[in-house]
C-alpha positions in Angstrom: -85.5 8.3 -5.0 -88.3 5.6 -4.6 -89.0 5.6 -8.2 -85.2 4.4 -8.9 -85.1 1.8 -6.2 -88.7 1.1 -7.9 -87.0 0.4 -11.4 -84.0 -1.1 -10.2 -86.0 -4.1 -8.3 -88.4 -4.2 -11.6 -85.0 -4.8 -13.7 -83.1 -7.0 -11.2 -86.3 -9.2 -11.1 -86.8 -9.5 -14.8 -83.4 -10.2 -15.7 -83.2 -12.5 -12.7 -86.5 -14.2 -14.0 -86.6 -13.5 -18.3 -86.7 -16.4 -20.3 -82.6 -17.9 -21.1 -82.0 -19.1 -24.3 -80.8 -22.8 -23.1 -77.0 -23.5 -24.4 -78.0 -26.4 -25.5 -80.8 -26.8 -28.2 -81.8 -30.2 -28.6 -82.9 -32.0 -32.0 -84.9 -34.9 -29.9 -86.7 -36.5 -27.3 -85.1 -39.4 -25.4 -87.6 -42.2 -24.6 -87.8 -41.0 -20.9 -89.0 -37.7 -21.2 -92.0 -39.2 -23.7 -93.3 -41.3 -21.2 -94.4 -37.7 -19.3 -98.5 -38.0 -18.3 -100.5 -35.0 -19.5 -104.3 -34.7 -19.4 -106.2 -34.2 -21.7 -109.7 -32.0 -21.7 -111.9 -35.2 -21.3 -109.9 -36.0 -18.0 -108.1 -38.9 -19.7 -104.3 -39.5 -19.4 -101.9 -40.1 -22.5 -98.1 -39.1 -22.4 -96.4 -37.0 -24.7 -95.1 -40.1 -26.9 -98.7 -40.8 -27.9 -99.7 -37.3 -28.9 -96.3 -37.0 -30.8 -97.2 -39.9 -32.5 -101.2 -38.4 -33.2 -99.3 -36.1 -35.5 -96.6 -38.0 -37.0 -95.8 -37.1 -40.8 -97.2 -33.3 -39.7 -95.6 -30.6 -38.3 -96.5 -29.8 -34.9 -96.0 -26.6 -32.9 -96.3 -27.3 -29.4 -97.4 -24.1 -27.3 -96.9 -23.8 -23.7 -99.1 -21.4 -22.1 -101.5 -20.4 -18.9 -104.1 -18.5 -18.2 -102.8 -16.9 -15.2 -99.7 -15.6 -17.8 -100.3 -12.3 -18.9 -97.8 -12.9 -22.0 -99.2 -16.1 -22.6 -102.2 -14.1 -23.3 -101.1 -11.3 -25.1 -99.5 -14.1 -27.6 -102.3 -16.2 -27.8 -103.9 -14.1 -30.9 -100.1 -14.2 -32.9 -100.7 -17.9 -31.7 -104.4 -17.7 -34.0 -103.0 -15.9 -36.6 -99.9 -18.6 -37.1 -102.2 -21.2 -37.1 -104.6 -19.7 -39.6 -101.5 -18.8 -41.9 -100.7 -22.5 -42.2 -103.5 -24.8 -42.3 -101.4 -28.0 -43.2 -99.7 -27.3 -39.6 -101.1 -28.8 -36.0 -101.5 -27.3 -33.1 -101.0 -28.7 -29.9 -101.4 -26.5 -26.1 -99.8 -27.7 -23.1 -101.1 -26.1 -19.9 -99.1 -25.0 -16.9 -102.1 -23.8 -15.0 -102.0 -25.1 -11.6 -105.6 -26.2 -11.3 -107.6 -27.9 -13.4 -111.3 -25.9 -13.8 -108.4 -22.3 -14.2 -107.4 -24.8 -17.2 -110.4 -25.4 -18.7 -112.0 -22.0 -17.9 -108.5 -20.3 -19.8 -109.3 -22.5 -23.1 -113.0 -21.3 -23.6 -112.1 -17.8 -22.5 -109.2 -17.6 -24.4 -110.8 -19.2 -27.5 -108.5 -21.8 -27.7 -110.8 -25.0 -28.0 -110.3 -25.4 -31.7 -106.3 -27.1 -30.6 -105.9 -29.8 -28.9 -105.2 -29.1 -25.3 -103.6 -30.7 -22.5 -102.5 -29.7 -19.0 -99.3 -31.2 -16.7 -101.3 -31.9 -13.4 -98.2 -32.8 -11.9 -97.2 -29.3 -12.4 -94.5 -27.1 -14.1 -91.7 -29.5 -12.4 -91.7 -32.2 -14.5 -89.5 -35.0 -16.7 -90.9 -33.4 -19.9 -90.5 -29.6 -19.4 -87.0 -30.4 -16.9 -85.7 -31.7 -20.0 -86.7 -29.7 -22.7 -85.4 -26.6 -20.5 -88.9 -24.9 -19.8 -88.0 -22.0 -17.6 -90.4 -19.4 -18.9 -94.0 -19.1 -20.9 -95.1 -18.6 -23.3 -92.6 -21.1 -25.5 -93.5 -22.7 -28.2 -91.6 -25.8 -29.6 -91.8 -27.2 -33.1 -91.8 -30.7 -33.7 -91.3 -32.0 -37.5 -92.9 -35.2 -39.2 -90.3 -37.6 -38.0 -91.3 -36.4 -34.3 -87.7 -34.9 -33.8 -87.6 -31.1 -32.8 -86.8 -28.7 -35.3 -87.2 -25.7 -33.7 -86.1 -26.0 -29.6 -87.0 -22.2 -28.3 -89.6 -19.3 -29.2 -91.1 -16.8 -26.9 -93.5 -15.2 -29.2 -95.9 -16.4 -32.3 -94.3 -13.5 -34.2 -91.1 -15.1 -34.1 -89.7 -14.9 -37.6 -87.8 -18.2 -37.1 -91.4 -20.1 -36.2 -92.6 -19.4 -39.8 -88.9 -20.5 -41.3 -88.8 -23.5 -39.4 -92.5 -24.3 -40.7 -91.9 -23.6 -44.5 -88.6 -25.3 -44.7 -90.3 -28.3 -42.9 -93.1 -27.9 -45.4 -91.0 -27.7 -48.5 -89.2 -31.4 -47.2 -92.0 -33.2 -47.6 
């Protein structure tokens, strides 16, 4: 009998808590939300418009992760691989660790220093991820040359619609 209470709480939780698929997927940024601080690994403050426009006339796949997220890590190789597949990409990594040194420990243990990383020291609460619907990790976001999203939601690397997204945008230009 306590097995099937067990199960039941484990499924009420993760359906309670599993990623939704926001109704609305949105094609771009307003000016607000760019204006979002994020740190980078030097300590230095820049917003999101600046790194969006770091990597303007490039795609860019923005992956949310932490190191204290157990499918953040398990995706973090499909992460690797993507990138290695397309070398004419970027890769960006937004952290929602909630303390610095876990941050910057997660990137070299998770052999992630070869992409640009930043973290949101103000925490997962914030104009950028409020608006852009962030209610679960790992997501990744694609963002195309223009700097307007192209692909709005991904859970996994693997995610057939990642690679699509990425050739088509590829193909354009």
């Amino acid at each position: 009998m306590k097995k099937w209470i067990t199960a039941g709480i484990l499924a009420w939780g993760i359906n309670t808590y599993a990623q939704d698929v926001p109704k609305v997927l949105k094609t771009t940024f307003t000016p607000e939300v760019l204006q979002q601080k994020i740190t980078a690994t030097n300590g230095n403050k820049t917003t999101v418009a600046a790194i969006l426009k770091e990597h303007q006339g490039k795609v860019l796949v923005i992956d949310f992760w932490a190191s204290w997220c157990g499918d953040c890590i398990k995706a973090l190789p499909g992460t690797h691989e993507l990138k290695d597949k397309n070398p004419d990409v970027d890769f960006v990594y937004f952290s929602l660790d909630r303390a610095e040194d876990k941050w910057k420990k997660g990137i070299e243990k998770f052999n992630i220093e070869s992409g640009e990383n930043y973290w949101f020291d103000e925490g997962w609460k914030n104009t950028f991820n409020n608006y852009i619907d962030l209610n679960w990790i790992p997501r990744f976001l694609i963002v195309d040359q223009k700097g307007k999203i192209a692909k709005y939601y991904a859970i996994t690397p693997d995610d057939p619609a990642i690679q699509k997204t990425i050739d088509s945008l590829l193909k354009k230009s």
